[in-house]
Phi, psi and omega in degrees: 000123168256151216266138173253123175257122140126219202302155166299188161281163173249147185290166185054358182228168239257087169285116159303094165288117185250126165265129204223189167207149216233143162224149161268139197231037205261172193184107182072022153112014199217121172268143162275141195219139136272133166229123210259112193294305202235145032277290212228148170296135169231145179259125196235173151290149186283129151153182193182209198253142180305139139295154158333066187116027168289157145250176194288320188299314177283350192247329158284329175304297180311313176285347170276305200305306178308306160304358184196019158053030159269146171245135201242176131207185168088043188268144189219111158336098158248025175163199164201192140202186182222152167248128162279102145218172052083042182243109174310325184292342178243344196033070166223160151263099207255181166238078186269140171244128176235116168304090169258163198238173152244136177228148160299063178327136197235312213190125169254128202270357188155221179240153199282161180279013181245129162307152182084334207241149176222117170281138159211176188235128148209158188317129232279317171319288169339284163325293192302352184255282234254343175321146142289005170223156163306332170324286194290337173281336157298323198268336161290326187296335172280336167306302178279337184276342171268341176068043160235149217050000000 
């Protein structure tokens, strides 16, 4: 069973299940975060749904470098959870099963190539506050309690 963080299902209506990846990114007490202007700004973890005949390992790489224009490495799988919301970007009702890795930031190749989104570091405490969803504030919060990276 995997955990459900924020809101239920609403009962009677239709969830698209979408499956994404997620990254922890930390380095010097600071985790790198996106943060995605519209519909309203959210500070997120980098990273978004897998495509189709993708594997996962490769839709995190593609999805932190679009979002934070970095190249990570070394990523090794610390959970998951699911969510009810809400993408306005799709006008759907999803299920994200969301897959998270801890990663090395290896490198910044530029700014990021997803429109809307801004890389940014912020302190992990900080971060571990401020996420927009629970998901991602437990698992920076799992960051702080192993004291990794």
């Amino acid at each position: 069973m995997i955990r459900r963080f924020g809101e239920p299902p609403e009962p009677g209506r239709r969830y698209v299940r979408r499956p994404g990846v997620y990254a922890l990114l930390p380095r010097r007490g600071r985790l790198l975060l996106t943060l995605q202007e519209a519909p309203g700004p959210d500070l997120q973890l980098p990273g978004g749904g897998i495509e189709p005949g993708e594997a996962p390992i490769t839709a995190l790489h593609r999805e932190v470098f679009e979002e934070t224009g970095w190249l990570v490495a070394k990523p090794l799988r610390v959970g998951a959870f699911r969510r009810f919301a809400y993408m306005p970007e799709y006008d759907l009702w999803a299920e994200k099963l969301c897959t998270i890795y801890i990663a090395r930031p290896l490198r910044r190749l530029g700014p990021p190539v997803e429109p809307g989104h801004s890389a940014l570091w912020m302190d992990t405490h900080a971060a571990a506050k401020a996420l927009g969803n629970a998901g991602d504030r437990h698992f920076a919060e799992q960051v702080l309690r192993h004291a990794v990276g």
